[in-house]
Backbone as CSV, one residue per row, in Angstrom:
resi,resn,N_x,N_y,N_z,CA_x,CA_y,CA_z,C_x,C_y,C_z
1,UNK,-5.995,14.818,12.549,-5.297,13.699,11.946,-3.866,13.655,12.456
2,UNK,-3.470,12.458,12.740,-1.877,11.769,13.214,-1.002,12.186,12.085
3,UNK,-0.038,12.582,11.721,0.798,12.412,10.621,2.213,11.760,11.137
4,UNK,2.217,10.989,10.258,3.764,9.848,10.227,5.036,10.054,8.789
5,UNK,5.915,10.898,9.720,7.319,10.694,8.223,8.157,9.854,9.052
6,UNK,9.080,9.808,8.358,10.106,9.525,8.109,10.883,9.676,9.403
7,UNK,11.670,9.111,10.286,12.633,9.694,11.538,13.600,9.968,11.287
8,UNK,14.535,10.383,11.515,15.523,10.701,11.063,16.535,9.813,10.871
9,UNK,16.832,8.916,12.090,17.561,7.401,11.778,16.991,6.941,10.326
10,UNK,15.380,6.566,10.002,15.457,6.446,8.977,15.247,6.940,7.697
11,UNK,15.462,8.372,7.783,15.962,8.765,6.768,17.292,8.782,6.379
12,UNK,18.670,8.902,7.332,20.051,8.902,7.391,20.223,7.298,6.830
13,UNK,19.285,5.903,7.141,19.241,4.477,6.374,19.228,4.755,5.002
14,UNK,17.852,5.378,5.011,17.126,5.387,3.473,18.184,6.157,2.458
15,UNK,18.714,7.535,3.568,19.993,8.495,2.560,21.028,7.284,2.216
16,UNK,21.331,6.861,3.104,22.505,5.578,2.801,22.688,4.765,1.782
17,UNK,21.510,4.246,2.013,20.873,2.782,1.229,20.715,3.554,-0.316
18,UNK,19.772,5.080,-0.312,19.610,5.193,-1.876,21.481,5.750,-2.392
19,UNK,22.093,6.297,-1.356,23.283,6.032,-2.292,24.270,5.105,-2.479
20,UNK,23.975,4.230,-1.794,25.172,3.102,-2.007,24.199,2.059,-3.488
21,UNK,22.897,2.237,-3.289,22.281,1.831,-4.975,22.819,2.817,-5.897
22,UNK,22.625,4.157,-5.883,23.220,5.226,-7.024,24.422,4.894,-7.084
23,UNK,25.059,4.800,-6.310,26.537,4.499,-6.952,27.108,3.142,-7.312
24,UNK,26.354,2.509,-7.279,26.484,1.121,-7.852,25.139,0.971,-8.935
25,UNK,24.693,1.735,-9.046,23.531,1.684,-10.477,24.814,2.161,-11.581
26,UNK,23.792,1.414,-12.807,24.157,2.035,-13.962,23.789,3.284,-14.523
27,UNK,24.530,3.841,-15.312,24.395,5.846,-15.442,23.535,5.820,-17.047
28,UNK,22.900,6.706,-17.113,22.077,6.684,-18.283,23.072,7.885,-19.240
29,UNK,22.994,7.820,-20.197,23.814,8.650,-21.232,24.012,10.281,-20.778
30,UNK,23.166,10.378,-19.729,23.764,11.790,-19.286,24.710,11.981,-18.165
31,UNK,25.240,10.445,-17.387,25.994,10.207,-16.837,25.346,10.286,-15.268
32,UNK,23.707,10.695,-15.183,23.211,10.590,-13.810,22.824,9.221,-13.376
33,UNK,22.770,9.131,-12.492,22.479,8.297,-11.096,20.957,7.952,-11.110
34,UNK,20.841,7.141,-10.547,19.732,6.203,-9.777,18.892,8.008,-8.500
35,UNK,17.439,8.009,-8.794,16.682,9.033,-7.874,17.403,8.717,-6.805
36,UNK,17.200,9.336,-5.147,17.018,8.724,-4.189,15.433,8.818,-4.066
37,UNK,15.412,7.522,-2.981,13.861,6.854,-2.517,13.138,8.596,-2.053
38,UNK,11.763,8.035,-3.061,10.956,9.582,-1.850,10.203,9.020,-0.303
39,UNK,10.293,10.324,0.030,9.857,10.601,1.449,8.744,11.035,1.329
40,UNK,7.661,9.607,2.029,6.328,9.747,2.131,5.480,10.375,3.205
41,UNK,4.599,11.281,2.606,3.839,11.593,4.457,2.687,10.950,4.608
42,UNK,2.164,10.679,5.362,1.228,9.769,5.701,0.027,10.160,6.707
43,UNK,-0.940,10.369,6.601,-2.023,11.038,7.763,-2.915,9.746,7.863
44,UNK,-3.173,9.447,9.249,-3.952,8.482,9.488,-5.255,9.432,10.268
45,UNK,-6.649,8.899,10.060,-8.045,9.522,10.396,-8.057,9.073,12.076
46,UNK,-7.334,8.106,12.620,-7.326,7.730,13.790,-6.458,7.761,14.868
47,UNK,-5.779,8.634,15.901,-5.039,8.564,16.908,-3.857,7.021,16.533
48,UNK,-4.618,6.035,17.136,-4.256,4.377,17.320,-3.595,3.857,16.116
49,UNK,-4.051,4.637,14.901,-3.761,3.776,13.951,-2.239,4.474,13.481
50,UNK,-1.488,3.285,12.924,-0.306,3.317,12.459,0.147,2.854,11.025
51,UNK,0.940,4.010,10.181,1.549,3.371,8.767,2.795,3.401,8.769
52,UNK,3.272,2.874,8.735,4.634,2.820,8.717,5.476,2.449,7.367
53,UNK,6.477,3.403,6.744,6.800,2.853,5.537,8.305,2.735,5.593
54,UNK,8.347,1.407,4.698,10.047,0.676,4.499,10.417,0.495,2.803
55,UNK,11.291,0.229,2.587,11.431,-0.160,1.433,11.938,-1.459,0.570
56,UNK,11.333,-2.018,-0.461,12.284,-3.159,-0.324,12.333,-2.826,-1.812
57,UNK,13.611,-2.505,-2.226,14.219,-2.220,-3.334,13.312,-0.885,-3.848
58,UNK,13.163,-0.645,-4.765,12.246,0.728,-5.121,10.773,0.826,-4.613
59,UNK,10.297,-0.614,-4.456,9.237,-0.535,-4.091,8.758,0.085,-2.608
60,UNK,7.484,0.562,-2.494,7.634,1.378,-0.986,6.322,0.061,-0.358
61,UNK,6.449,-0.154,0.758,5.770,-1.182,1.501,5.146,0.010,2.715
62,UNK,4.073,-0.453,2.561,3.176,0.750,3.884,2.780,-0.545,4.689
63,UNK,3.031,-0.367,6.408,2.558,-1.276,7.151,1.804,-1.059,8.024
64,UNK,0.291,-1.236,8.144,-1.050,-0.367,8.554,-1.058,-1.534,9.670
65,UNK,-1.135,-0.764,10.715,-1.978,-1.088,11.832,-2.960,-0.428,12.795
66,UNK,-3.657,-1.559,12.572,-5.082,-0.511,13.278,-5.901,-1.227,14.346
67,UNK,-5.739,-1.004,15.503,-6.439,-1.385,16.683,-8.044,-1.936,16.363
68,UNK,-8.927,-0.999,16.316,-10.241,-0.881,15.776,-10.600,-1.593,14.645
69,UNK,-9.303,-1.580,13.643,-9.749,-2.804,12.697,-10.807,-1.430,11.157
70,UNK,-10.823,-0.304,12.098,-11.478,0.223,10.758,-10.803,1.638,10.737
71,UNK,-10.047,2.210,9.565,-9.497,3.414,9.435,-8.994,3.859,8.079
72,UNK,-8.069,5.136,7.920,-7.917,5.346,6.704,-6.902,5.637,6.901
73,UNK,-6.211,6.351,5.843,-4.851,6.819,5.634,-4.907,8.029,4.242
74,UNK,-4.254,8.661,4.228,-3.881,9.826,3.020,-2.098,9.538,3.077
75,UNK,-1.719,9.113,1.770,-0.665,9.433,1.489,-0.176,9.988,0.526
76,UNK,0.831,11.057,1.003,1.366,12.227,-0.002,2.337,12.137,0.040
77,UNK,3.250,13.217,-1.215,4.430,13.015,-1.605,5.002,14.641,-1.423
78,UNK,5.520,14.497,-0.699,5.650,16.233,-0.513,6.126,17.187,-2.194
79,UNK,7.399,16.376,-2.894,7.818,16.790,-3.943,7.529,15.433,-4.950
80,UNK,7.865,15.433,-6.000,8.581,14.269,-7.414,7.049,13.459,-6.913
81,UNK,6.940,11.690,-7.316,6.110,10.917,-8.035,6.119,10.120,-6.562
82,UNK,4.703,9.476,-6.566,5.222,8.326,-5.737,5.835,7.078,-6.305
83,UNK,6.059,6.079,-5.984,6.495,4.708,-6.465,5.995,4.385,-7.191
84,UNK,6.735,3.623,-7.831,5.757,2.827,-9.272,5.092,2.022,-8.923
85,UNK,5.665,1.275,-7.527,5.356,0.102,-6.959,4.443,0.274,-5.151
86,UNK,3.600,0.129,-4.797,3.507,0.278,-3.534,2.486,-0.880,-3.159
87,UNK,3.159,-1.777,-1.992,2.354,-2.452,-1.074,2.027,-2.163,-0.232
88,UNK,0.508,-2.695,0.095,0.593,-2.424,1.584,-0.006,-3.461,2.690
89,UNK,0.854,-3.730,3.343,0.833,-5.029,4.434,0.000,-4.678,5.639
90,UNK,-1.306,-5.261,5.781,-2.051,-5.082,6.390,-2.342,-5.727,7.546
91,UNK,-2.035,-5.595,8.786,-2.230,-6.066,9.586,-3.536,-6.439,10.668
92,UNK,-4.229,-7.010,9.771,-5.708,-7.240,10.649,-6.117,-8.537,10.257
93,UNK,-7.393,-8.980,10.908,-7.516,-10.316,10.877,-8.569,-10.432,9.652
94,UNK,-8.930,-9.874,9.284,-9.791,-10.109,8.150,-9.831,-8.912,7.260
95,UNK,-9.820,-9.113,6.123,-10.305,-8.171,5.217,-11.488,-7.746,4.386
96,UNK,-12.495,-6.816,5.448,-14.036,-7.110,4.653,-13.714,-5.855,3.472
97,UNK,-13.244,-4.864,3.779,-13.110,-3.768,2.530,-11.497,-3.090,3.042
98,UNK,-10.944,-3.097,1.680,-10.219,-2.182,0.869,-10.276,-1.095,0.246
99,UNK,-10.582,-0.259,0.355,-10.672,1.092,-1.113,-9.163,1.820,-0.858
100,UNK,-8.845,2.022,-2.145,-7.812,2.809,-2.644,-8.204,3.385,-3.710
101,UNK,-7.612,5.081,-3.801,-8.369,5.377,-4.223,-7.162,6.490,-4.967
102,UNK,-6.589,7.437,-6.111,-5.969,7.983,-6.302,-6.720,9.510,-6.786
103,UNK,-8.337,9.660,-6.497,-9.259,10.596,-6.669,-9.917,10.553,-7.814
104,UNK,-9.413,10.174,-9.008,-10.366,9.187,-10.454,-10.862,8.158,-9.803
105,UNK,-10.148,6.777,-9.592,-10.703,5.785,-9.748,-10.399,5.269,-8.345
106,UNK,-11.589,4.581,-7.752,-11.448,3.866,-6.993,-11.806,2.367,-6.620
107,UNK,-10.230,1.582,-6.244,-10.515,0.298,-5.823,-10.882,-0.274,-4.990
108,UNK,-12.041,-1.126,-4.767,-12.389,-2.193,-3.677,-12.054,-3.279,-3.828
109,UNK,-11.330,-3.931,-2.188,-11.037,-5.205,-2.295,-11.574,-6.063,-0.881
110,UNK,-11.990,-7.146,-1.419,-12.584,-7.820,-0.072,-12.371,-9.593,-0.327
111,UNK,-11.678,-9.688,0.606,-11.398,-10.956,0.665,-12.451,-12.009,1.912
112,UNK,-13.274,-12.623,1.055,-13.731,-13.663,1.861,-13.605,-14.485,2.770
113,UNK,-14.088,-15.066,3.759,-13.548,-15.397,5.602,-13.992,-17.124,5.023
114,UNK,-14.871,-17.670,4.101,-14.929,-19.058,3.909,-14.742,-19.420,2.222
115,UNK,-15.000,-20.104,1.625,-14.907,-20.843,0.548,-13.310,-20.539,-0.306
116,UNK,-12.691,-20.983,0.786,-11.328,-20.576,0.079,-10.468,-19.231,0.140
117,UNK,-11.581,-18.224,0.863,-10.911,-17.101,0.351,-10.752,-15.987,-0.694
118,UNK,-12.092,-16.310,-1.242,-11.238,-15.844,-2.810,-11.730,-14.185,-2.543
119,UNK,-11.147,-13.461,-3.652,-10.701,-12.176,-3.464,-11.700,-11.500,-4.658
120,UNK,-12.287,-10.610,-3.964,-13.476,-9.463,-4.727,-12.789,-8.599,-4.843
121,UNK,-12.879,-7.891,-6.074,-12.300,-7.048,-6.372,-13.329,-5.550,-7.078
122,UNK,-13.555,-4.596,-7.109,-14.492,-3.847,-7.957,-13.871,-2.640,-8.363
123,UNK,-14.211,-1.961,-9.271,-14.071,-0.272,-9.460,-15.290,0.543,-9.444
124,UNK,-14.549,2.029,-8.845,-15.356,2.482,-9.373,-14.823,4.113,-9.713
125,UNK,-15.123,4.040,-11.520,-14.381,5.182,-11.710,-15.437,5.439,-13.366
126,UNK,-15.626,6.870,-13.314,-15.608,7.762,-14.138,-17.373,7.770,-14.230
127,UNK,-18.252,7.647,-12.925,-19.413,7.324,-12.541,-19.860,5.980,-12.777
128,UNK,-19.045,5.012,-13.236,-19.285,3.912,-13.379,-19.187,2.858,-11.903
129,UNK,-20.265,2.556,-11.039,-20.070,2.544,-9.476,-19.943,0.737,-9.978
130,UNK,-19.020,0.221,-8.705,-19.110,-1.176,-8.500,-18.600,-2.033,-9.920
131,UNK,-18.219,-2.061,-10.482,-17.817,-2.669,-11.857,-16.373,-3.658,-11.723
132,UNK,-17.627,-4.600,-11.605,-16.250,-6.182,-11.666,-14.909,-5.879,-12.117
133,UNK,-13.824,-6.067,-11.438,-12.200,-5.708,-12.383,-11.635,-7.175,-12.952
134,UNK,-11.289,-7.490,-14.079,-11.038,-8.907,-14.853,-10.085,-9.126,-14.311
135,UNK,-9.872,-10.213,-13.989,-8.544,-10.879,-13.532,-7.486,-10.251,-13.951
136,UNK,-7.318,-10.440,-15.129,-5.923,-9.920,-15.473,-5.698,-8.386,-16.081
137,UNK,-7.336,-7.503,-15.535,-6.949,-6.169,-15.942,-6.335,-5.099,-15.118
138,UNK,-6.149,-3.875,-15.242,-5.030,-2.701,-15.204,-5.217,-2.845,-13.653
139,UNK,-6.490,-2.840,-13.069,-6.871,-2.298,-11.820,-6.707,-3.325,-10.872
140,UNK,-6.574,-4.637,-11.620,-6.529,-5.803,-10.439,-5.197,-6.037,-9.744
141,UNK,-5.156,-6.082,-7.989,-4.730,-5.458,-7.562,-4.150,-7.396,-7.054
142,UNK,-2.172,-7.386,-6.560,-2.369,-8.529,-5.930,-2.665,-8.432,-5.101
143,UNK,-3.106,-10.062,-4.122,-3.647,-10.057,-2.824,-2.632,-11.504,-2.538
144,UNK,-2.230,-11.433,-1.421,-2.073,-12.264,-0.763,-2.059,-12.493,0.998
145,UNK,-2.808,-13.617,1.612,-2.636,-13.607,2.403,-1.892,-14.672,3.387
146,UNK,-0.918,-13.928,4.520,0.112,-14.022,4.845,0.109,-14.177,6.229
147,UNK,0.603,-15.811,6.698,0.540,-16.490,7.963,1.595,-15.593,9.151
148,UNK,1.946,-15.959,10.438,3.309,-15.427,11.056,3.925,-16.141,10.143
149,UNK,4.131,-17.129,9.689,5.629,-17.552,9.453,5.637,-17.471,8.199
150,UNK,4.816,-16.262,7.366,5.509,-15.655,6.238,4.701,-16.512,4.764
151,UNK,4.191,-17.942,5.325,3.335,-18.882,4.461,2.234,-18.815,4.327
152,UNK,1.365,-18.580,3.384,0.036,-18.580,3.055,-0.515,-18.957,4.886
153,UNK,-1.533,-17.928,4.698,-2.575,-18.104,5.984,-3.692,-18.167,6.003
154,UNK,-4.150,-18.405,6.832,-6.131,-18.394,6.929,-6.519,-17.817,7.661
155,UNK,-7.816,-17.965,7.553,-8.691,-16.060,8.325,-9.990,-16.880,8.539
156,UNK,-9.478,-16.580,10.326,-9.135,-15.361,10.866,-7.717,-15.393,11.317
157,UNK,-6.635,-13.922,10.664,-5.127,-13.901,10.918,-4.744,-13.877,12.327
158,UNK,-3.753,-14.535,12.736,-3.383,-14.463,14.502,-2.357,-13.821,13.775
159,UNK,-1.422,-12.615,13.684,-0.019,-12.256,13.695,0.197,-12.231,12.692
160,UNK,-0.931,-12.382,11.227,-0.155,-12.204,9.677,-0.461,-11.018,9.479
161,UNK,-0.364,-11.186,8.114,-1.392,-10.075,7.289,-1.638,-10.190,6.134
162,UNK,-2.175,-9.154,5.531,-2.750,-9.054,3.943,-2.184,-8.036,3.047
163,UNK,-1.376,-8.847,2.284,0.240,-8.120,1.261,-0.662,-7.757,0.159
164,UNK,-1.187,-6.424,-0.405,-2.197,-5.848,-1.196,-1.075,-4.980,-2.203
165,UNK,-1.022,-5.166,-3.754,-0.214,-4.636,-4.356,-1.207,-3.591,-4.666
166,UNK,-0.720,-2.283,-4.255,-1.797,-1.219,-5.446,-1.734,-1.345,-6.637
167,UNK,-2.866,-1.389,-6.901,-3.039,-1.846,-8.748,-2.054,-0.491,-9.196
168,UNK,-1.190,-1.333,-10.809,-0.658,-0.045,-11.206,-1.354,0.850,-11.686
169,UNK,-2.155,0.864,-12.249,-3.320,1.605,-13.309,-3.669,2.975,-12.131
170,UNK,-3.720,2.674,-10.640,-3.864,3.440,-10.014,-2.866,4.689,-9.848
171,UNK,-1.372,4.110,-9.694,0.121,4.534,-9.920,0.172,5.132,-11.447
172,UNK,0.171,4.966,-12.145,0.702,5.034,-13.377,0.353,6.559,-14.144
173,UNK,-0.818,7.216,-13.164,-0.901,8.802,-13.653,-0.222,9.713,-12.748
174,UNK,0.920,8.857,-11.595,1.523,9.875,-10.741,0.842,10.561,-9.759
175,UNK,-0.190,9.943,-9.118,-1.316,11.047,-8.363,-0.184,11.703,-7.096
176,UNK,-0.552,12.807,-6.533,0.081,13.106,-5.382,-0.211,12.731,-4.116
177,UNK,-1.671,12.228,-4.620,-1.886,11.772,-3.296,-3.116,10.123,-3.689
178,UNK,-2.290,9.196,-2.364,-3.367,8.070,-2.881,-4.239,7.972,-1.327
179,UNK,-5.207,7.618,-1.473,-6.230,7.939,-0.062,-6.521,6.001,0.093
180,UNK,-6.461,5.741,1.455,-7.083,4.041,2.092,-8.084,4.451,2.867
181,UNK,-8.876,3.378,2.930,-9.737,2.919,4.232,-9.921,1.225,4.084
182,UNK,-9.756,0.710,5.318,-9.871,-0.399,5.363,-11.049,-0.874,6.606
183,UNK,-11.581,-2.037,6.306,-12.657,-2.645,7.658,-12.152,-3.864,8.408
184,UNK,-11.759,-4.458,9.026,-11.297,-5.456,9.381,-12.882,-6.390,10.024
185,UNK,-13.067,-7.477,9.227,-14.511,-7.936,9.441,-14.621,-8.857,10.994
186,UNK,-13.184,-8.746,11.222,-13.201,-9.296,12.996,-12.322,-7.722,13.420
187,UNK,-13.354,-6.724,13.364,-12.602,-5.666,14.333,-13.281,-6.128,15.497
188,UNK,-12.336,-5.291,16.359,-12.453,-5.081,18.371,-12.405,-3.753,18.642
């Protein structure tokens, strides 16, 4: 497996950036500061394939690219929690499967190539395999998909991608590690 941190340019950004927020955050009654951002490691199952992570405000944005169109990822936290928040911007032309997975429960997501698009979603956790997730429950994850010029797109993507919020329900027990695989239904 490939592993991807942090470079050092951007960690010396990220050192920057989380203290010029700490010192312009507000102090909680013990007079501390705002965390700084954690430093994610990242193992991809494939040579080719690439994650790359940025931040946009606390939230951590993972940006997967994958030649083949089919691969995985393991991401860990060496110390502390991961994000409360994590996207991940997917760069392929179609999305036949999603799984994310935090080792309880795991999510599938598959977004449809005709009738609009619309977005499948399933779980499967606690031997309960394949189980519809309700629109508006813990596990449902956003989806959007995203043209070059940043505006809703259609699929098959030339240059977008697919902005996938990890459901919080997945986040919310702190796992150390959250595991991907994705299919891209126009891989090459």
């Amino acid at each position: 497996m490939k592993r991807y941190a942090l470079g050092k340019a951007m960690k010396a950004a990220l050192a920057l950036t989380a203290g010029f927020i700490a010192g312009c955050a507000a102090t909680g009654p013990a007079g501390s500061a705002s965390a700084a951002l954690p430093e994610l490691e990242i193992s991809v199952r494939k040579p080719a394939d690439r994650v790359e992570v940025r931040y946009e405000g606390t939230a951590a944005v993972l940006d997967v690219t994958s030649p083949s169109g089919i691969g995985g990822a393991t991401v860990r936290l060496p110390t502390g929690d991961l994000p409360r928040t994590v996207f991940l911007c997917l760069h392929l032309r179609g999305l036949e499967s999603l799984r994310m997975s935090d080792g309880k429960a795991t999510v599938a997501v598959s977004v449809l190539s005709h009738s609009g698009n619309p977005v499948l979603v399933h779980l499967d956790k606690g031997g309960q395999r394949e189980v519809k997730v309700a629109p508006d429950g813990p596990y449902q994850p956003g989806v959007k998909v995203v043209g070059p010029d940043g505006k809703p797109g259609g699929i098959p993507l030339q240059d977008g991608y697919f902005r996938v919020e990890v459901p919080k329900a997945l986040l919310e027990q702190r796992p150390a590690v959250l595991n991907l695989e994705w299919i891209d239904f126009y891989r090459g």
